[in-house]
PAZAPA-4460 file (N, C-alpha, C; in steps of 0.05 Angstrom, whole numbers, plus 32768, in hexadecimal, padded with zeros to 4 digits):
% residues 232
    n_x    n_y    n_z   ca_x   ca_y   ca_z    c_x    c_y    c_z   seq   type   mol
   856A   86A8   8734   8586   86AC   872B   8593   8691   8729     1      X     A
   85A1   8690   8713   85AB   8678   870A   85C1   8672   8721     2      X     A
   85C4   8658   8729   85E2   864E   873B   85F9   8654   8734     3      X     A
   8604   865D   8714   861E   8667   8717   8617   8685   8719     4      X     A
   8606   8694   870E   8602   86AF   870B   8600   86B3   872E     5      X     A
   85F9   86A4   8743   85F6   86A7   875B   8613   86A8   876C     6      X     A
   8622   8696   8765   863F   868E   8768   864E   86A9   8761     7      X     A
   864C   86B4   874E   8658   86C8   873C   8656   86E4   8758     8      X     A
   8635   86E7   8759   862F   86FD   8769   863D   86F3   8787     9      X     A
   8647   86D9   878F   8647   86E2   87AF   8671   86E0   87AC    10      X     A
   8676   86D2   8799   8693   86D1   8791   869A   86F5   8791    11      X     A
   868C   8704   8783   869A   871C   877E   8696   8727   878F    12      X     A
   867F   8727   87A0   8681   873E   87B6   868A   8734   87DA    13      X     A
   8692   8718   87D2   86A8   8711   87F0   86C8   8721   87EC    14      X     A
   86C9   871B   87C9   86E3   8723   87B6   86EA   8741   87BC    15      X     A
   86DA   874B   87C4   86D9   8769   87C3   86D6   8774   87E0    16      X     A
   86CA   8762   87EE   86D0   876B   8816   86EB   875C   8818    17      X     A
   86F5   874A   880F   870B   8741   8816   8727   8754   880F    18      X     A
   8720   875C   87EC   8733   8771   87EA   8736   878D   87EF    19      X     A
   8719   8795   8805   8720   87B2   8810   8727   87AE   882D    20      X     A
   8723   8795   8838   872D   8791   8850   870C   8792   8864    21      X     A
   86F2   8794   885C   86DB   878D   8867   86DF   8777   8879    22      X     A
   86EB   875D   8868   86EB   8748   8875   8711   8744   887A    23      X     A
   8712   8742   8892   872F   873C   8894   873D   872A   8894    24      X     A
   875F   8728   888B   8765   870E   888B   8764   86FB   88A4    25      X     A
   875A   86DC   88A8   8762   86D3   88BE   8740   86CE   88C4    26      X     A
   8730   86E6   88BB   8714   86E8   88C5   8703   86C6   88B5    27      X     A
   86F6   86BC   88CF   86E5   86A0   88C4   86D2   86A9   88B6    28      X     A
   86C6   869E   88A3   86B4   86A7   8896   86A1   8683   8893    29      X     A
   8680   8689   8890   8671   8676   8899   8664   8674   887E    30      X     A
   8660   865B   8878   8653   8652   8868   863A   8656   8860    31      X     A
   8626   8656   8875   8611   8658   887B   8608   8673   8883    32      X     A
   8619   868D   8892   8610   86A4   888E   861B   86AD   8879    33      X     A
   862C   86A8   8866   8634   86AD   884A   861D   86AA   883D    34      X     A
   860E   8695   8839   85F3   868B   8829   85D9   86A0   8833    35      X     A
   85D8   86A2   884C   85C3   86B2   885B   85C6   86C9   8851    36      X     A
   85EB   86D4   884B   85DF   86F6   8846   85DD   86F2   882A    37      X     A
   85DE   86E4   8813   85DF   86E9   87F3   85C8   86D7   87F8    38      X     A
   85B7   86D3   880B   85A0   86C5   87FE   85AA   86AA   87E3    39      X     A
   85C4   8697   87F2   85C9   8687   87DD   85C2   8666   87E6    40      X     A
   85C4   8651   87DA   85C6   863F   87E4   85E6   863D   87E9    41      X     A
   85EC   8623   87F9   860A   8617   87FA   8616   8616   87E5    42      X     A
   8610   860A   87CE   861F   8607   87B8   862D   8620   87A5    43      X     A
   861B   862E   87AA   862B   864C   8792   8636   8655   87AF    44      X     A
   8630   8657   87C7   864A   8661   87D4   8664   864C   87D1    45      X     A
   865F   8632   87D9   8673   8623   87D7   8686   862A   87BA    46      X     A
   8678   8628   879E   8688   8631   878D   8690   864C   878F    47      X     A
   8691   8666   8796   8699   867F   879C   86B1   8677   87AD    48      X     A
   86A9   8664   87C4   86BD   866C   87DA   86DF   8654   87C6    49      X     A
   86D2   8643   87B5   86ED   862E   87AB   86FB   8649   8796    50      X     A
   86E7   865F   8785   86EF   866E   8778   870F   867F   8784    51      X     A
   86FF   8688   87A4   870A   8699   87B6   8731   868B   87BA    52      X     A
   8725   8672   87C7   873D   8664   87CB   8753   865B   87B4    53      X     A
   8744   8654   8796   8756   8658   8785   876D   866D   877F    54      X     A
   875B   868B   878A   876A   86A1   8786   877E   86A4   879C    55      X     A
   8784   8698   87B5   8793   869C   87CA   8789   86AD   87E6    56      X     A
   8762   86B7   87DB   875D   86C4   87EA   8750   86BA   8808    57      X     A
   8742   86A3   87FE   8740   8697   881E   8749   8674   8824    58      X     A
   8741   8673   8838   874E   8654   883B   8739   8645   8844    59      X     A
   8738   862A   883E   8725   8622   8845   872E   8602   8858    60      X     A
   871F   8607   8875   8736   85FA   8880   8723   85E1   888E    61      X     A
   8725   85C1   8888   871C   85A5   888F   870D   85B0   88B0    62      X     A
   86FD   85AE   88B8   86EA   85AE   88CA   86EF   85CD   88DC    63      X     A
   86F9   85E1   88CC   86F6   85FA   88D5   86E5   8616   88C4    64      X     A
   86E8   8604   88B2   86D0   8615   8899   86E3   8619   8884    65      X     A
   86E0   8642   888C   86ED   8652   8872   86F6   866A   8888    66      X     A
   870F   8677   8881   8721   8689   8887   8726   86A0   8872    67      X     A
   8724   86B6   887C   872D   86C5   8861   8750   86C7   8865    68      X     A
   8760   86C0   884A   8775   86B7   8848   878B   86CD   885F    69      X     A
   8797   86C3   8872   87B3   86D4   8881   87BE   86E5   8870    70      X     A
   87C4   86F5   887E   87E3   870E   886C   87FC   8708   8887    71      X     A
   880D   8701   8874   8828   86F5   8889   883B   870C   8878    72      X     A
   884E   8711   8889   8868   8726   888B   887B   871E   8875    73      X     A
   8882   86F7   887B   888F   86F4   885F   8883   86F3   8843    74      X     A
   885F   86E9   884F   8850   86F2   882F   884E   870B   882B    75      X     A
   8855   871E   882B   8859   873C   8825   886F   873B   881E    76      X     A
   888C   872C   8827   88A4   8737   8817   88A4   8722   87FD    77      X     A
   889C   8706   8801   8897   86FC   87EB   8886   8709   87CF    78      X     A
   8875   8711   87D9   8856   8724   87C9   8870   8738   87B5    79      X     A
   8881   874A   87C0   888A   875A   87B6   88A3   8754   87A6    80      X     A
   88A6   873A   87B1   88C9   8731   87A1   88C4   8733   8788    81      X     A
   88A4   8721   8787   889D   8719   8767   888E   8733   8763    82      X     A
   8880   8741   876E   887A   8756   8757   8893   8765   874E    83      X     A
   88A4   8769   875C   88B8   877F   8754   88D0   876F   873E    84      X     A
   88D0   8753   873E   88D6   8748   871E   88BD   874D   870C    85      X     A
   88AE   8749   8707   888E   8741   86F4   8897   8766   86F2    86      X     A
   888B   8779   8702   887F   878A   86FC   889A   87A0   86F2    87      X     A
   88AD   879E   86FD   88BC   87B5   86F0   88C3   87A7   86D7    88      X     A
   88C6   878A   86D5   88C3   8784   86A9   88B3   878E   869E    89      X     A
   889D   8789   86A6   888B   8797   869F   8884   87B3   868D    90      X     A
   8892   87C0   86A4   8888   87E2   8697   88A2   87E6   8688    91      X     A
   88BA   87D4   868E   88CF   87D9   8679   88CA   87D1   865E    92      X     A
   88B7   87B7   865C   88AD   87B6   863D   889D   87D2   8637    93      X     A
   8890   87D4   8643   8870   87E8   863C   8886   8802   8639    94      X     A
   8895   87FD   8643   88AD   881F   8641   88BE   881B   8625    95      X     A
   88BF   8808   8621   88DD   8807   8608   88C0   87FD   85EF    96      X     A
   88A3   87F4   85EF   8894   87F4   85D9   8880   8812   85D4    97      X     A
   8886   8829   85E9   8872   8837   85ED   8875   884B   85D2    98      X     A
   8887   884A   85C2   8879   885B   85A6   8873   884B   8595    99      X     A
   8870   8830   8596   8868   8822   8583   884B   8815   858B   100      X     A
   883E   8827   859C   882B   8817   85A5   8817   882F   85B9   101      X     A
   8804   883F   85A3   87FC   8859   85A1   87E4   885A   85B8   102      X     A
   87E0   883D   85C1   87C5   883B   85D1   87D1   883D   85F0   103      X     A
   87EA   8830   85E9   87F9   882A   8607   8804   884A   8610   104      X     A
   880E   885E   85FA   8814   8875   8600   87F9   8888   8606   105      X     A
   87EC   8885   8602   87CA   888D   85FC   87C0   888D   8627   106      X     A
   87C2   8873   8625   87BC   8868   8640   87CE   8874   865D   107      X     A
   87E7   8875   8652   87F9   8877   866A   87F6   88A0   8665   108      X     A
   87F5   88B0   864F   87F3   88C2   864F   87DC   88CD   865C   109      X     A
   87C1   88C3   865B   87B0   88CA   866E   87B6   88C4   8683   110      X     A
   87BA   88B0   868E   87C2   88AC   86A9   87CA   88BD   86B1   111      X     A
   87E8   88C5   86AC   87F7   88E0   86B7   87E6   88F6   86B8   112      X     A
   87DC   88F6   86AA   87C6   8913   86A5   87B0   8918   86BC   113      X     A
   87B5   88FC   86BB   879F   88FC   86DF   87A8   8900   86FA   114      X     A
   87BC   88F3   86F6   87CC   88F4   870B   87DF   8916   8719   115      X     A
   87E9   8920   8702   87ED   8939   8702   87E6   8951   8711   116      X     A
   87C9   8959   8710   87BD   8962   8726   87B5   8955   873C   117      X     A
   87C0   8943   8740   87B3   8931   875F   87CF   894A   8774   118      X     A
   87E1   8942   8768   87FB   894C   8773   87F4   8966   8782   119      X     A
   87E5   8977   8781   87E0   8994   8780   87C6   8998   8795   120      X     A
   87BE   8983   8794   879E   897F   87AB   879E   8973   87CC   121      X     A
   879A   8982   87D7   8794   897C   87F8   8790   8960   87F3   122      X     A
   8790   894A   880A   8789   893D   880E   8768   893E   8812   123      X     A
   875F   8923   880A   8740   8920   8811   8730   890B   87FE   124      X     A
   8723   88FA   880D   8713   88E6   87FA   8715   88EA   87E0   125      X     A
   870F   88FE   87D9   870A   88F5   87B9   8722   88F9   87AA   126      X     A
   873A   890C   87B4   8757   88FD   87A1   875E   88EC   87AC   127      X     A
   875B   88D0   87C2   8761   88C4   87CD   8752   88B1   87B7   128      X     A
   8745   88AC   87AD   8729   889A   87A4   8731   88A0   8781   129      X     A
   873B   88BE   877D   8747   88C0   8762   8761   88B0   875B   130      X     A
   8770   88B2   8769   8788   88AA   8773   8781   888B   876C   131      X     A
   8770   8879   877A   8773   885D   8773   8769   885B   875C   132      X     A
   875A   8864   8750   8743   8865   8739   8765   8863   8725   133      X     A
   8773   8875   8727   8780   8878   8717   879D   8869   8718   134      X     A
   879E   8862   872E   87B0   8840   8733   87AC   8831   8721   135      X     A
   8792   8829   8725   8782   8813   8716   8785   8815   86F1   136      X     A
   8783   882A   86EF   8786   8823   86D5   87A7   8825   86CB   137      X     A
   87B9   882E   86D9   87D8   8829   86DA   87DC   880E   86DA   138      X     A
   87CF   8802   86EF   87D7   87E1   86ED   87C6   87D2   86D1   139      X     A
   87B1   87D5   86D0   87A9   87CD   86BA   87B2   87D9   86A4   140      X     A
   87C3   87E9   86A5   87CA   87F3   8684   87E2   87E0   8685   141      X     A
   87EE   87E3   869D   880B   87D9   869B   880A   87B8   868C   142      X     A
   87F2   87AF   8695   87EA   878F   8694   87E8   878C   8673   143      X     A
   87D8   87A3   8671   87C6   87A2   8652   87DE   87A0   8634   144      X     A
   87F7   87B2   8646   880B   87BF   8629   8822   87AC   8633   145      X     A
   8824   879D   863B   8838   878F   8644   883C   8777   862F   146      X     A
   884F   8774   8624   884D   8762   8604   8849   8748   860D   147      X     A
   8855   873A   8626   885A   8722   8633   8847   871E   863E   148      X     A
   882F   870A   8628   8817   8701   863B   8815   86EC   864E   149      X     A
   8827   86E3   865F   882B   86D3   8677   8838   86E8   8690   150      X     A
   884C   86F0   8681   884E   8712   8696   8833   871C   869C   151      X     A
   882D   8720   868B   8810   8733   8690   87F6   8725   869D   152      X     A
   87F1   8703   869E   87E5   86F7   86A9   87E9   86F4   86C4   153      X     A
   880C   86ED   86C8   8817   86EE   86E4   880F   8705   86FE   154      X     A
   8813   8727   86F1   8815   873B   86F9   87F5   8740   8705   155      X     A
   87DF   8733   86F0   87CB   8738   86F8   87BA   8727   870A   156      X     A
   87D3   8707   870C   87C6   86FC   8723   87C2   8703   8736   157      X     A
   87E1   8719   8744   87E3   871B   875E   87D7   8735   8765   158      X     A
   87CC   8745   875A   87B6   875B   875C   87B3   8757   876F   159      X     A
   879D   8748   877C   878C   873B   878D   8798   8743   87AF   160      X     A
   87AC   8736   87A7   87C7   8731   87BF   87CB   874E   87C7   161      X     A
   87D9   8760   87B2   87E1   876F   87B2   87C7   8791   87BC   162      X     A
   87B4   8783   87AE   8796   8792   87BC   8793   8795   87D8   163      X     A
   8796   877B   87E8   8796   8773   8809   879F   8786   8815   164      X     A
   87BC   878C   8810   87CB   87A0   881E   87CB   87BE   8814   165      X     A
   87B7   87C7   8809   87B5   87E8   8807   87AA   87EC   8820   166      X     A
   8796   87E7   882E   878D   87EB   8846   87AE   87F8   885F   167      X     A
   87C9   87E8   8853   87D8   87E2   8863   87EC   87FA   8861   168      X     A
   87F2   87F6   8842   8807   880B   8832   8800   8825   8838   169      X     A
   87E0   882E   8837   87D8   8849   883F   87CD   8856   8852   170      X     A
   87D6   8843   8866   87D3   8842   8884   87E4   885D   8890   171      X     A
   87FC   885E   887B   880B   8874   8888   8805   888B   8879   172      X     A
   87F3   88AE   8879   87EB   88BD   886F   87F8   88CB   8862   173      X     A
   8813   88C2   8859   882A   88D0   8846   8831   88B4   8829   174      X     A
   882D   88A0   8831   882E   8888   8824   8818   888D   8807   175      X     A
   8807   88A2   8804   87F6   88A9   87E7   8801   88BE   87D7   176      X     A
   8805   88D2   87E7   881F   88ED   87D7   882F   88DB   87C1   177      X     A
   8840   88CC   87DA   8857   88C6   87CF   8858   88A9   87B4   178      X     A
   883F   8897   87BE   8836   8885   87AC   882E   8898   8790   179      X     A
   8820   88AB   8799   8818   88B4   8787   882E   88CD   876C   180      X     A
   8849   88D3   877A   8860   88DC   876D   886F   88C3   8762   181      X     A
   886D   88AA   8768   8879   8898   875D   886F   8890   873B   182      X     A
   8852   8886   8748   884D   8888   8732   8842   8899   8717   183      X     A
   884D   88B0   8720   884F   88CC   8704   886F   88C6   86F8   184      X     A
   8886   88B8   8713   889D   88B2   870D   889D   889B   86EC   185      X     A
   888B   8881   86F8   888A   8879   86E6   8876   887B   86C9   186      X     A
   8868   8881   86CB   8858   8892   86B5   886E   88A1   86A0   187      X     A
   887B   88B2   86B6   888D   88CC   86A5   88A0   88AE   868D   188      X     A
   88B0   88A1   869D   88B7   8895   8690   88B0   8880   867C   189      X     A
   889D   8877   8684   888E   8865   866E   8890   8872   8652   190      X     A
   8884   888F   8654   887D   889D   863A   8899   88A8   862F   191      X     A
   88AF   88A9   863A   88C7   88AB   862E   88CB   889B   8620   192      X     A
   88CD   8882   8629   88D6   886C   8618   88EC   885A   8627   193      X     A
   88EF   8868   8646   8902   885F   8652   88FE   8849   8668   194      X     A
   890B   882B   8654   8900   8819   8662   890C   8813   867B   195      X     A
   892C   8821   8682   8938   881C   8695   8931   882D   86AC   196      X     A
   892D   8844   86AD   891D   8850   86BD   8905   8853   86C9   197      X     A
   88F0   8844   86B3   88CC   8839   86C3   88DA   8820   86CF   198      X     A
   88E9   8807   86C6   88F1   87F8   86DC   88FE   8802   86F7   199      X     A
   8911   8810   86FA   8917   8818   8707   8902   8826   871D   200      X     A
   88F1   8839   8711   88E4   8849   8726   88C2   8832   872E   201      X     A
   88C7   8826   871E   88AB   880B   872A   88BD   87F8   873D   202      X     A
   88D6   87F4   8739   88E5   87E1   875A   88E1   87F6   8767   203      X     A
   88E9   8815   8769   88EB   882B   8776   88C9   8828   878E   204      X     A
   88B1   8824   877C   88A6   882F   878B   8892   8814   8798   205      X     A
   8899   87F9   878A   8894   87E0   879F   88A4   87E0   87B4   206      X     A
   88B7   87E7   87B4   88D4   87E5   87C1   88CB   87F9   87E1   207      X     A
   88BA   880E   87DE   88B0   8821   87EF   8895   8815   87FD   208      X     A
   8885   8815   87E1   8866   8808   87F0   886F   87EE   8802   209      X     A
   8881   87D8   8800   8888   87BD   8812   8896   87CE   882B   210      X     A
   88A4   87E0   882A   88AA   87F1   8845   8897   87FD   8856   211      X     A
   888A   8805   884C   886F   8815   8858   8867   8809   885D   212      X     A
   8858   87E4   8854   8846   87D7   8859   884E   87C7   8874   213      X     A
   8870   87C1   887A   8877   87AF   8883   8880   87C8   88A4   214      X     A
   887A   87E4   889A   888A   87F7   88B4   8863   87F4   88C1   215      X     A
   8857   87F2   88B5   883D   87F7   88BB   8837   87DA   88D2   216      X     A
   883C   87D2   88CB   8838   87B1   88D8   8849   87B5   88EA   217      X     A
   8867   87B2   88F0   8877   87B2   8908   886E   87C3   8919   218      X     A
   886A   87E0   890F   8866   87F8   8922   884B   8802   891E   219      X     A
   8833   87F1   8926   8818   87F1   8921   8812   880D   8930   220      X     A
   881D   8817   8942   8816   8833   8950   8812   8848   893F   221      X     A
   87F6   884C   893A   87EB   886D   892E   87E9   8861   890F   222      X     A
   87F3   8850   8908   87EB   8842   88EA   87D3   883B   88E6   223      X     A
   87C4   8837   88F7   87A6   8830   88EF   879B   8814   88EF   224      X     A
   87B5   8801   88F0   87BC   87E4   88D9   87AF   87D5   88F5   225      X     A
   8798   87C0   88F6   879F   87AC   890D   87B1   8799   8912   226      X     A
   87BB   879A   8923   87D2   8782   8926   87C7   8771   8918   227      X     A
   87B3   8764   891F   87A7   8750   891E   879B   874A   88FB   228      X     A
   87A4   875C   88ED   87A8   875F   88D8   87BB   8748   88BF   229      X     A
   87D3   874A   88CC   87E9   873D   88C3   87FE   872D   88D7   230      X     A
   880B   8724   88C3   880C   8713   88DA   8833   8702   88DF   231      X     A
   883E   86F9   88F6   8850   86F3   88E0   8860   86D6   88D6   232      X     A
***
């Protein structure tokens, strides 16, 4: 296997324990058992891990190695100041272009369509697992129909960031219902055409997820969350 195609494979799958919470923030991570488990040399890890750090996800610290990057209390209220400018513009464009733009109505109409019967189902892995499946393509639609391609570059940097803390947001077992009535809130409106109301109900429901994330942390009792998690 070629040295970047090697890089590629150990970049995406640190990228992916880091954003389900496998590896935690704060946790050291070793150069050398990095290489041992991808069977890599130093160098495609070294390039993976500068990949990593470009993105904000780990740190790499003068005669301590590598760290997978902290989650701090004010980086959570910071995290959300700027999504909740970026992201409720956002769906207010995609809301005030949505009949002129048959793919973006196309997209957000399935969505709802999925989402719809989640409402109606017991809890349990697999609408839990439907449920993100169908996050995912909400944020990427939102990204995709969004006319402002620096908006849309911005929104999709902090993904990443904003990935870290689901572990945190859905810590509390009522925190998916209700995530999940939000965004049928904004859906409904998108396909109206009403750009003041998908803004509105996208501050509405960052405005909730940064409450949950931040009640989850202070009052770690029965939340699931390790202290040692976040930090402040």
């Amino acid at each position: 296997m070629a040295a970047d195609s090697k890089s590629e494979q150990v970049y995406a799958q640190l990228r992916e324990s880091i954003l389900d919470g496998s590896l935690r923030p704060g946790e050291s991570l070793s150069v050398i058992s990095i290489g041992e488990r991808f069977s890599a040399s130093r160098t495609p890890v070294r390039r993976a891990l500068l990949q990593l750090e470009a993105e904000g996800l780990v740190s790499l610290v003068d005669r301590q190695g590598v760290r997978v990057a902290p989650i701090s209390i004010q980086g959570v209220r910071d995290l959300f100041e700027l999504r909740m400018l970026l992201e409720a513009a956002a769906v207010r464009m995609v809301a005030d272009n949505i009949d002129s733009v048959p793919a973006a109505r196309q997209a957000f109409s399935e969505i709802l369509d999925g989402l719809d019967p989640l409402a109606d189902q017991a809890p349990s892995d697999q609408r839990r697992d439907r449920f993100y499946e169908l996050a995912e393509a909400f944020d990427q639609a939102v990204i995709a129909h969004t006319r402002n391609e620096h908006l849309a570059r911005s929104i999709a940097e902090l993904r990443p960031h904003s990935a870290r803390l689901r572990i945190i947001a859905h810590s509390r077992p009522q925190r998916l219902d209700t995530s999940l009535a939000e965004h049928r809130t904004i859906c409904r409106a998108i396909l109206t055409g009403d750009g003041d109301a998908a803004a509105n109900a996208c501050t509405d429901h960052l405005t909730e997820t940064q409450r949950t994330i931040l009640d989850a942390v202070i009052n770690p009792v029965g939340s699931g969350v390790p202290v040692q998690l976040i930090t402040a």
